[in-house]
C-alpha positions in Angstrom: 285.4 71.1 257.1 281.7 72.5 257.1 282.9 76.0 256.4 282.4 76.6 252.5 282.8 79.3 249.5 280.5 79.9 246.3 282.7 81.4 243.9 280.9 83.6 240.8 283.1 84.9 237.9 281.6 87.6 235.7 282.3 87.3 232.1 284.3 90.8 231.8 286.0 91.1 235.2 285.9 94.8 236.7 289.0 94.0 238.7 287.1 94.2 241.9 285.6 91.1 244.0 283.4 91.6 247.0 283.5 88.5 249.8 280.2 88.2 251.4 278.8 87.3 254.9 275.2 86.5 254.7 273.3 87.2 257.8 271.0 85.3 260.1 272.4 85.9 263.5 275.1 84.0 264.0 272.6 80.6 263.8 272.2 80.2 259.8 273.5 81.7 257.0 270.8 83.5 254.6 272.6 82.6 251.8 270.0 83.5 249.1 268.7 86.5 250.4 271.7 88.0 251.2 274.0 85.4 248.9 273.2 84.5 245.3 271.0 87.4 244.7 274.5 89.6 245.8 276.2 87.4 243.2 273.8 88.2 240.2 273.8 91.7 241.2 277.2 92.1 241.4 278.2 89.8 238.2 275.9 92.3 236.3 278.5 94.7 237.0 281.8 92.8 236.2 282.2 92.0 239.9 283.7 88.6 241.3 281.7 87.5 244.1 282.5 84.9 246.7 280.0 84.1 249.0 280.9 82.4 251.9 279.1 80.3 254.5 281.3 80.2 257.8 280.7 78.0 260.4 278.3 78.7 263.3 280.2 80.0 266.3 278.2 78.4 269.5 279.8 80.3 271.3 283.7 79.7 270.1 283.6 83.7 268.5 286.8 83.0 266.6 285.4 80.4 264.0 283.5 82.5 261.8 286.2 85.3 261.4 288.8 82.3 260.8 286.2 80.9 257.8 286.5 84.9 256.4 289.8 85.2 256.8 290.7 82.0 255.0 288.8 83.1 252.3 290.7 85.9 251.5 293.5 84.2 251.5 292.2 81.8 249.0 291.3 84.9 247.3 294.4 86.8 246.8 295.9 83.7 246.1 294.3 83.8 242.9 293.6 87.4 242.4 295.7 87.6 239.7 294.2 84.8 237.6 291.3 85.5 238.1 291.7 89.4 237.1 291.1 91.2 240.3 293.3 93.6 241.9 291.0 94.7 244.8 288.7 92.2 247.2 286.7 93.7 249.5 284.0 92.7 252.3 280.0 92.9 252.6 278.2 91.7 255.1 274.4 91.8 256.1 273.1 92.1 259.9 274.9 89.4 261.8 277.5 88.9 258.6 277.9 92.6 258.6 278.8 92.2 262.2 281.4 89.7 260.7 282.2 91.6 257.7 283.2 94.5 260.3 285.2 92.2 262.5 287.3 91.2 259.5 287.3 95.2 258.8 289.2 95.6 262.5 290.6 92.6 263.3 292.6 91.7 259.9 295.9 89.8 260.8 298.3 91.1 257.6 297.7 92.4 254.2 296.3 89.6 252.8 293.3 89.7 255.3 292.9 93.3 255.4 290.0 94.0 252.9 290.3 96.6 250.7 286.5 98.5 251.1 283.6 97.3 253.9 280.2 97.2 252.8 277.5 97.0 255.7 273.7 96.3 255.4 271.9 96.7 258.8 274.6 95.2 260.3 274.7 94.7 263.8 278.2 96.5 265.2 278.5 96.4 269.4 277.7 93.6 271.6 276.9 96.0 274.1 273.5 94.6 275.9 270.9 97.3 275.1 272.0 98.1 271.5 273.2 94.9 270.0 270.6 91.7 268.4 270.7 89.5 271.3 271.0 86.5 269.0 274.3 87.8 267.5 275.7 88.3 271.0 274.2 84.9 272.4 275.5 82.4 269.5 279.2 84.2 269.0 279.7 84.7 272.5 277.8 82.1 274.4 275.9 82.6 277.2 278.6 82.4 280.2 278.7 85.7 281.7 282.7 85.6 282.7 283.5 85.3 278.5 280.9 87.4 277.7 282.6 90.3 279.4 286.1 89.1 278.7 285.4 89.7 274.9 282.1 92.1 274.5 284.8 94.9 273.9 286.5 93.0 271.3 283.6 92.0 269.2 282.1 95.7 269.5 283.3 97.2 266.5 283.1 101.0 267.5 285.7 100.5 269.9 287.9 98.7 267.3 287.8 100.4 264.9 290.7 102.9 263.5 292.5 105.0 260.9 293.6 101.5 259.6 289.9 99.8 258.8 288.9 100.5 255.1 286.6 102.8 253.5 283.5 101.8 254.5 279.5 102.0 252.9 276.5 101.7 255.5 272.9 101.2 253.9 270.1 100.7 256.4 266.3 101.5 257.7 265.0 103.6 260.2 262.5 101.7 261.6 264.8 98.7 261.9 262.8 96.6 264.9 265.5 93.7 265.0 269.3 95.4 264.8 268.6 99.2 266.0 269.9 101.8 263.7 272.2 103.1 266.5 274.5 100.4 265.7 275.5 101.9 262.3 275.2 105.7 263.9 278.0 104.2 266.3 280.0 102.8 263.5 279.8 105.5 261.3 280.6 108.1 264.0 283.9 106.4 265.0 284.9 106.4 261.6 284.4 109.9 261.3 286.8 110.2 264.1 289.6 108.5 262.4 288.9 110.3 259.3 288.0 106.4 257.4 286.1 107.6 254.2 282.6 106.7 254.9 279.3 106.7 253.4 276.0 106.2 255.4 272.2 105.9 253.5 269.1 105.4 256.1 265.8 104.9 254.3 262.7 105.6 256.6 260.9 102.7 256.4 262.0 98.6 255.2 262.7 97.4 258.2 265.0 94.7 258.8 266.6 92.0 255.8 265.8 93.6 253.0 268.9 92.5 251.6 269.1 91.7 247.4 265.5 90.1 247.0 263.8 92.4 244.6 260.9 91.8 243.2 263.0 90.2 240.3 263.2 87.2 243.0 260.1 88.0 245.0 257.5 88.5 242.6 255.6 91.9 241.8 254.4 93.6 244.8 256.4 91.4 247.0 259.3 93.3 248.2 259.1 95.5 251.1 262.0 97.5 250.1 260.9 98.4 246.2 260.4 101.4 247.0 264.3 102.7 247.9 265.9 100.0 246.1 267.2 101.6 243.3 268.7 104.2 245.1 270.2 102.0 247.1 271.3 100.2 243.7 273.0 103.4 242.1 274.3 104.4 245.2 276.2 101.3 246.1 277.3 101.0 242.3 278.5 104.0 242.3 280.2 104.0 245.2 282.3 101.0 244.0 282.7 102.7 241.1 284.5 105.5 242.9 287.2 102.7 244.7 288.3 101.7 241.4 
């Protein structure tokens, strides 16, 4: 019952929807940052946006996947009224960690997401390389679980020929989810030949997400300088699915 979905229709439907996991490590969900500012990008574009905020795990990992999964089932329910013919995924940091388990661990067609879009998301769960927040809120902090399901929720190992074509934007100098985590990723899809594209930007650091300076005022957003790149690049990239 706390789980909930912000739906966003654009006035001339593209026929593509993006669902979206806003980060913030498995403890809150950043829903502006990486929510409604998605939405007015992507309505701008003739994309229908459902943001969702899942429910925080505490360590029972399946809840938030269930909250993404419903949603796409809601989704496709309606696809056709709504004039969309392809739903995909996005997710940033600990939602792109979500947005990636809902790339692997889809249960049937109607939760399988047709594309994967992944902003400094964290991928294994792997002490070391993962954000320890992610790993200590989904998986909880016994040790026996913890290592019953670390492999599971580690997206390189799950990944395969079946998880969709995927886009991975992100910053070198990340200091909270290291970069390795989308080499990783992006490496094992290379392996099973998944279409993948990969842009790192030197410098931004870490939830950068959709605030430009149209929401943060002149001067005030660390990423200004690569975010129109970013911009034509993801757009373009969608572009290409349709």
């Amino acid at each position: 019952d706390n789980a909930r979905m912000e739906l966003y229709f654009p006035k001339k439907p593209n026929g593509q929807m993006v669902i979206v996991c806003p980060g913030g490590g498995y403890w809150i969900t950043s829903s502006w940052n990486e929510g409604l500012y998605v939405a007015d990008w992507m309505l701008a574009r003739g994309i229908t946006v459902c943001v969702v905020e899942y429910r925080m795990p505490n360590g029972h990992w399946e809840i938030p996947l269930q909250d993404i999964q419903n949603a796409f089932r809601y989704c496709r329910a309606h696809a056709g009224e709504w004039g969309v013919n392809q739903i995909g995924v996005m997710g940033f940091s600990a939602g792109g960690h979500l947005a990636a388990t809902a790339s692997n661990l889809w249960t049937d067609s109607f939760t399988r997401p047709d594309f994967s879009i992944l902003i400094y998301p964290v991928i294994t769960l792997n002490p070391g390389t993962t954000h320890h927040g992610t790993h200590k809120f989904l998986l909880g902090e016994k040790r026996m679980v913890q290592e019953r399901y670390m492999d599971k929720y580690s997206m390189e190992k799950q990944a395969g020929r079946q998880t969709p074509p995927t886009f991975l934007a992100l910053c070198s100098d990340d200091s909270t989810v290291p970069a390795e985590n989308s080499l990783m990723y992006y490496n094992r899809l290379i392996e099973m030949e998944v279409p993948v594209e990969m842009h790192i930007w030197p410098t931004g650091g870490h939830g950068w997400g959709f605030t430009s300076e149209k929401f943060a005022g002149e001067g005030k957003d660390k990423f200004a300088y690569g975010r129109e790149e970013f911009y034509s690049s993801l757009a373009r990239w969608l572009k290409d699915l349709r």
